[in-house]
C-alpha positions in Angstrom: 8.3 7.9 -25.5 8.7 5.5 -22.6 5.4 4.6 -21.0 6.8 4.2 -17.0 7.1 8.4 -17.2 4.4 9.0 -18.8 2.4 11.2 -16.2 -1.2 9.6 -14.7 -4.4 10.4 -13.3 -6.1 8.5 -11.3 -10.0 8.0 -12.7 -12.7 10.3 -10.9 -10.0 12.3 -9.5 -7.4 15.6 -9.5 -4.5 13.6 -8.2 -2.1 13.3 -10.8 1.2 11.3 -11.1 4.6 12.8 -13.1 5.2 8.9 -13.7 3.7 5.3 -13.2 6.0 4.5 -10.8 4.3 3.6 -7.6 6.6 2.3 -4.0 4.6 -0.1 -2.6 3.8 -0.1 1.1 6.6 -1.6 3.0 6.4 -2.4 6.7 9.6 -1.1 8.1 8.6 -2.2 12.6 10.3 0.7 13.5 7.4 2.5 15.4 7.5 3.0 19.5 4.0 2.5 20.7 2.6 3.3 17.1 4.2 6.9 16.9 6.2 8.3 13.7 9.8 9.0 14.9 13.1 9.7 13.2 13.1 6.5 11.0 10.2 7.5 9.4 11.3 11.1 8.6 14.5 10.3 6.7 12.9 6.9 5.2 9.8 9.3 3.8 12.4 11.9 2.7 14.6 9.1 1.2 11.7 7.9 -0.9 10.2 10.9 -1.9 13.8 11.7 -2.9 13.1 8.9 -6.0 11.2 10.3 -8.0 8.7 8.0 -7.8 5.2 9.2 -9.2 3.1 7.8 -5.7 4.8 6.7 -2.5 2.5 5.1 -0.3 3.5 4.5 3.2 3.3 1.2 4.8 0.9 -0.8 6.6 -0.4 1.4 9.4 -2.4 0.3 12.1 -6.2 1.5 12.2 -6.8 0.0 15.9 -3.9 -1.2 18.5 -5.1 -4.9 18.2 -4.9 -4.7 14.2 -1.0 -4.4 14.4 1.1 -6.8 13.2 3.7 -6.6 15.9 4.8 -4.0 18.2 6.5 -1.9 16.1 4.0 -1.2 13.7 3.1 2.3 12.8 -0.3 3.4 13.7 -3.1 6.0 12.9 -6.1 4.9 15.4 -6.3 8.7 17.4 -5.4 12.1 16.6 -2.0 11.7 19.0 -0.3 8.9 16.5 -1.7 11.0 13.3 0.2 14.6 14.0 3.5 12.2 14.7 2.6 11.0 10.9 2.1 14.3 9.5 5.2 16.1 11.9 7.7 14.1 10.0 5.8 13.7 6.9 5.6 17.4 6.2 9.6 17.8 7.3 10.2 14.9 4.6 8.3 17.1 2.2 10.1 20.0 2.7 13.2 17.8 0.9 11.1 16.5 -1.4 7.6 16.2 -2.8 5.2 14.1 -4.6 1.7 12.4 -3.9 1.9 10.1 -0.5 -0.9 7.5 0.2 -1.0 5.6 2.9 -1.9 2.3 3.6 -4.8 1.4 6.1 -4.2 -2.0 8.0 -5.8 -4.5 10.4 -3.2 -7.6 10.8 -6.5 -9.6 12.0 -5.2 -13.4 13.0 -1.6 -12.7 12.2 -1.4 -9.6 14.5 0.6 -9.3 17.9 3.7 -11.6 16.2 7.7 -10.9 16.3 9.4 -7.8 14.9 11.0 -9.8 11.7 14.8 -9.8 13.9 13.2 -10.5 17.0 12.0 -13.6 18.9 9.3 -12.5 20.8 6.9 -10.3 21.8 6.8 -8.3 25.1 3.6 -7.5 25.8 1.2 -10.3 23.3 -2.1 -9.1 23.2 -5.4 -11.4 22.0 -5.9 -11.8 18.0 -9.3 -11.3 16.2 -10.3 -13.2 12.8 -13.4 -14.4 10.5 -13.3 -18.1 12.5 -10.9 -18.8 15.4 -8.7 -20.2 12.8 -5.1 -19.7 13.9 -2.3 -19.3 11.0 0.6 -21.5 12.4 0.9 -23.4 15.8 3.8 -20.5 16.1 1.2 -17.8 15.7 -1.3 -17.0 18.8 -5.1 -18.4 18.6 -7.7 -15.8 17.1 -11.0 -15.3 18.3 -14.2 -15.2 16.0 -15.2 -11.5 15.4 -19.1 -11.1 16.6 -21.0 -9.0 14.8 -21.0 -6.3 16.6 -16.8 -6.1 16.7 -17.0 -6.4 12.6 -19.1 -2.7 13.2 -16.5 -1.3 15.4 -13.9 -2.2 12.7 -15.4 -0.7 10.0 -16.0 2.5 11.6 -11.9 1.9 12.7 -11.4 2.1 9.2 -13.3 4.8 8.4 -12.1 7.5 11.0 -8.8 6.0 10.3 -9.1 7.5 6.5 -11.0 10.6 8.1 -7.5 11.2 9.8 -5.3 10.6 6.8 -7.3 13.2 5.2 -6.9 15.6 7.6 -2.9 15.6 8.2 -2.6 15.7 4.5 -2.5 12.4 2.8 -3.4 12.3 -0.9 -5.1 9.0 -1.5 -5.3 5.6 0.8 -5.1 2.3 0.4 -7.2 -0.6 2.1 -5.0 -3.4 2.9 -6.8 -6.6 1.7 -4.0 -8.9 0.7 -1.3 -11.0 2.3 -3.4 -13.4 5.0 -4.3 -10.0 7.0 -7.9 -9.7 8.6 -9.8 -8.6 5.1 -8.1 -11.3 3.0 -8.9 -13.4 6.2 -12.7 -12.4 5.3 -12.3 -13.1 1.5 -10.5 -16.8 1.7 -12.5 -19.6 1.9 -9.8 -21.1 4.1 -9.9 -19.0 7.0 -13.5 -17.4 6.8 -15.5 -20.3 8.3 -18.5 -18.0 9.1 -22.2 -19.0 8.6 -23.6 -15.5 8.9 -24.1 -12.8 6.3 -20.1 -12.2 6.1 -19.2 -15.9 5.3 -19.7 -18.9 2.5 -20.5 -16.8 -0.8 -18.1 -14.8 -2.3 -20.6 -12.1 -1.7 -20.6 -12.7 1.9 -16.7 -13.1 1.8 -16.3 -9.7 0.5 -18.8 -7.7 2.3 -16.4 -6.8 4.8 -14.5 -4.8 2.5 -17.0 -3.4 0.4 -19.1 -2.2 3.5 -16.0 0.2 4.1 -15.5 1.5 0.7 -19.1 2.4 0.6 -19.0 4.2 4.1 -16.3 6.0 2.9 -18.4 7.1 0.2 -21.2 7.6 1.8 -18.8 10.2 4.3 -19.7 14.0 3.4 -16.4 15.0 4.7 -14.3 12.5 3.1 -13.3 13.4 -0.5 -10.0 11.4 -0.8 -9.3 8.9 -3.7 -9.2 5.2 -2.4 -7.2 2.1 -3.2 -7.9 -1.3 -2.7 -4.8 -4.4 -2.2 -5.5 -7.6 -2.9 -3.7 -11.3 -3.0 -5.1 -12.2 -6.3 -4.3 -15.4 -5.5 -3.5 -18.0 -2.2 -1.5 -20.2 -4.1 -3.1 -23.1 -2.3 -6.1 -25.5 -3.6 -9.8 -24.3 -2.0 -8.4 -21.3 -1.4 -9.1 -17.0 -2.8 -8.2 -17.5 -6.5 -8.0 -15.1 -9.5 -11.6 -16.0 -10.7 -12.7 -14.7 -7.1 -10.1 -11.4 -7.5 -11.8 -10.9 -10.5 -15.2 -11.0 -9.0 -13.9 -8.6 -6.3 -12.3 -6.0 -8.9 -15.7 -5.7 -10.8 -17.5 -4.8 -7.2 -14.5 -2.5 -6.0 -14.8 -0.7 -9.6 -18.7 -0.5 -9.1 -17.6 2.0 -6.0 -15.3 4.3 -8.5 -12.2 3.1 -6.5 -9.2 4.2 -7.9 -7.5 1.5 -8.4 -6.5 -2.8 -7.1 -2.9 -3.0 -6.4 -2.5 -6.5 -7.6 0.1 -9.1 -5.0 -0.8 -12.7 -4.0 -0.3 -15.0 -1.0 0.3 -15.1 2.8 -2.6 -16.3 3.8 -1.4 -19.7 4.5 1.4 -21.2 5.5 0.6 -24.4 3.2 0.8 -21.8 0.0 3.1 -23.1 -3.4 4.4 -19.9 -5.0 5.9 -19.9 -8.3 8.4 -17.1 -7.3 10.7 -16.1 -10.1 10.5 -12.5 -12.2 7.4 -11.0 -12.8 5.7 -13.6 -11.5 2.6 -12.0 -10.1 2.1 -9.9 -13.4 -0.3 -12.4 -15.0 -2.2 -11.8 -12.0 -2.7 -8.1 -12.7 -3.2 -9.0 -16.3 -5.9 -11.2 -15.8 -7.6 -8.1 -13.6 -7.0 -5.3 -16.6 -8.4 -7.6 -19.2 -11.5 -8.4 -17.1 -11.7 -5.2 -15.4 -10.4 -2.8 -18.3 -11.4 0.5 -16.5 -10.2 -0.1 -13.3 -6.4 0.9 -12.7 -4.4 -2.0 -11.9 -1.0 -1.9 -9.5 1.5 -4.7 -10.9 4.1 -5.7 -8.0 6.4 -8.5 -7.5 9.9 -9.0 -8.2 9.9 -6.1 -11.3 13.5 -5.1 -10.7 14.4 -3.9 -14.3 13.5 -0.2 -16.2 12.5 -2.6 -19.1 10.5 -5.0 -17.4 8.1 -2.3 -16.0 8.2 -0.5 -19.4 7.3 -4.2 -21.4 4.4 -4.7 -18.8 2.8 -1.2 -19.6 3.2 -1.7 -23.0 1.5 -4.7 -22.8 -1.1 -3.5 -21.2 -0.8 -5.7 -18.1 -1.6 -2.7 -15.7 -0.9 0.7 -15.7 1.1 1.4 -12.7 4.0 -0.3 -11.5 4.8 -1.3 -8.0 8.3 -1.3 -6.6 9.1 -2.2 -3.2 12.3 -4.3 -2.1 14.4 -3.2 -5.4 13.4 0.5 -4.2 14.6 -0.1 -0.9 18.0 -1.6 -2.4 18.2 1.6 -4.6 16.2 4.5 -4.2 17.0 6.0 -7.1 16.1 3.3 -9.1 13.3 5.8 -11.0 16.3 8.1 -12.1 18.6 4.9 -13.6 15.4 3.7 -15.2 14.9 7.3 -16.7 18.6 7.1 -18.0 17.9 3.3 -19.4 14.4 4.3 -21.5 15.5 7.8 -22.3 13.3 9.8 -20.0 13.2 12.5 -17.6 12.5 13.1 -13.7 12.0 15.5 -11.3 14.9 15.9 -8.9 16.4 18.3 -6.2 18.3 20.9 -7.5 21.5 20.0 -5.4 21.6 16.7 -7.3 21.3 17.9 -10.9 25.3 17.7 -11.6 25.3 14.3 -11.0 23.2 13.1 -14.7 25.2 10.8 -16.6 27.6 12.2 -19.6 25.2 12.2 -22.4 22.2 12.5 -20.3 22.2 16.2 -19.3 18.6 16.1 -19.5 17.8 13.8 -17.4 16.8 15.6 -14.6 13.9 18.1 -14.5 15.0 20.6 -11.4 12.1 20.8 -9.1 11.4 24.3 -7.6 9.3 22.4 -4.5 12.4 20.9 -3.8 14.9 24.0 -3.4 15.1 24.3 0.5 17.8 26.9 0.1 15.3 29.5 -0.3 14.2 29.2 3.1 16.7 28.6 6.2 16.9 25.1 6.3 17.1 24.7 9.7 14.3 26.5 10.4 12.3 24.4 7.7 13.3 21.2 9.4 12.4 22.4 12.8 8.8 23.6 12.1 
């Protein structure tokens, strides 16, 4: 039996995966003002269309200054979280599975370009650990008081109190890739002599201090997910011994799992890019951390790569992101490759292979034809 469709749950939890197939977050900068529009409806629908086991939305803002550009999607008032859940629950009407999201403050690399853009039209001023810009391209942060590192925190938190309340099924604290909580747990950008800088302990209360309100919530009961960069890739810098360190206190809080990805944090980083090459990261994690739930991610573009690294034991969930985006039905060709099944629409069942007539498992949640389907689109 092939391992990627085995189903999962996560530890401490009811919310249960058909597979180990996880897409990652992906930033897509197509928000106006922070709202959900359009895009996002028939990019949800399109990856809840996969398969997948988990789709987790991408980055979204928990505070207007936390965004990465101007396009970013955002969830910091009530307004921007009904325009999630408006299109969200019309892309679930096509199709459903579990949806996380992920919880985001771009910290020093924040008010920057859309990717195909040159500028930005309205710049607005960038927080970080130390007034430690990224890039003489990038604008110059100012040092968080203390005071501001309270108001973030409690960002975060009613943030997650939103996602809960439109409907999300787990979220994921974004602590990876040189944005404002990686900023906290890197030597090389956190500068601070106060109680959140020099130790590792100090480096990492940030992050901790919001998992544990969180916890310490009475009305928040969803599961939560931490992403790290295991690694900097650069000398002095947040390093897998560190990430290590980090997993045991994020598994001390009965998170549900570390989605394991390295880097952008500096721009002076050496990465070894090449296939796979962030999975000894997540091993190094599972061995160390054996009952925590480990993400892999990274340029895992075949069926039997992500089968070999659960077999392996290297994690037990696999992240896709760009190879999902370049096929979405990547989960239903790996299905056909290992010999599996997945759930699919109905209307798409004639389409299995010759030979594979059992691929597909028809899913009754996605038959719209038993409602008027333009009446189910329009609610």
């Amino acid at each position: 039996m092939s391992q990627l469709f085995t189903s999962f749950t996560f530890p401490q939890s009811t919310l249960n995966l058909d597979n180990r197939i996880v897409i990652a977050p992906m930033c897509t900068y197509s928000s106006i003002d922070g709202f959900a529009n359009d895009w996002h409806f028939q990019h949800w629908s399109s990856m809840l269309m996969s398969s997948a086991g988990l789709f987790i939305i991408e980055a979204t803002a928990v505070t207007p200054a936390g965004r990465i550009s101007e396009a970013d999607l955002g969830i910091w008032d009530d307004e921007r979280a009904q325009a999630i859940k408006l299109h969200l629950d019309k892309a679930r009407k096509i199709a459903n599975a579990p949806v996380g999201i992920q919880l985001a403050h771009a910290g020093r690399k924040a008010s920057t370009p859309v990717p195909w853009k040159s500028d930005v039209k309205k710049p607005w001023q960038v927080v970080a650990p130390s007034a430690v810009r990224y890039h003489d391209s990038y604008p110059n942060p100012v040092a968080l008081t203390i005071n501001e590192i309270e108001i973030i925190i409690d960002e975060f938190v009613q943030a997650a109190l939103r996602a809960q309340s439109i409907g999300i099924d787990i979220i994921e604290i974004h602590a990876a890739h040189g944005y404002l909580l990686h900023e906290f747990l890197s030597p090389i950008t956190n500068l601070r002599t106060d109680e959140y800088g020099g130790s590792l302990n100090n480096r990492m209360r940030l992050l901790l201090e919001i998992i544990d309100r969180l916890n310490a919530h009475p009305d928040f009961k969803l599961p939560i997910g931490v992403r790290i960069s295991a690694t900097d890739w650069v000398e002095g810098g947040f390093d897998i011994e560190e990430a290590i360190e980090v997993a045991k206190s994020i598994q001390a809080r009965s998170c549900a799992y570390l989605h394991v990805s390295s880097a952008g944090l500096s721009d002076q980083q050496k990465i070894p890019v090449g296939p796979l090459y962030q999975v000894p990261l997540a091993q190094a994690i599972k061995q160390a951390v054996p009952d925590l739930p480990v993400i892999a991610v990274g340029l895992i573009t075949k069926p039997e790569e992500a089968e070999s690294i659960l077999t392996k034991q290297q994690a037990d969930l696999i992240g896709l992101a760009r190879a999902i985006l370049y096929n979405p039905r990547w989960p239903w060709h790996a299905a056909e490759v290992l010999g599996a099944k997945v759930n699919a629409p109905l209307q798409y069942v004639r389409c299995a292979p010759r030979g594979r007539s059992d691929l597909f498992k028809p899913h009754p949640d996605m038959d719209i034809s038993t409602t008027n389907a333009t009446d189910a689109l329009n609610k």
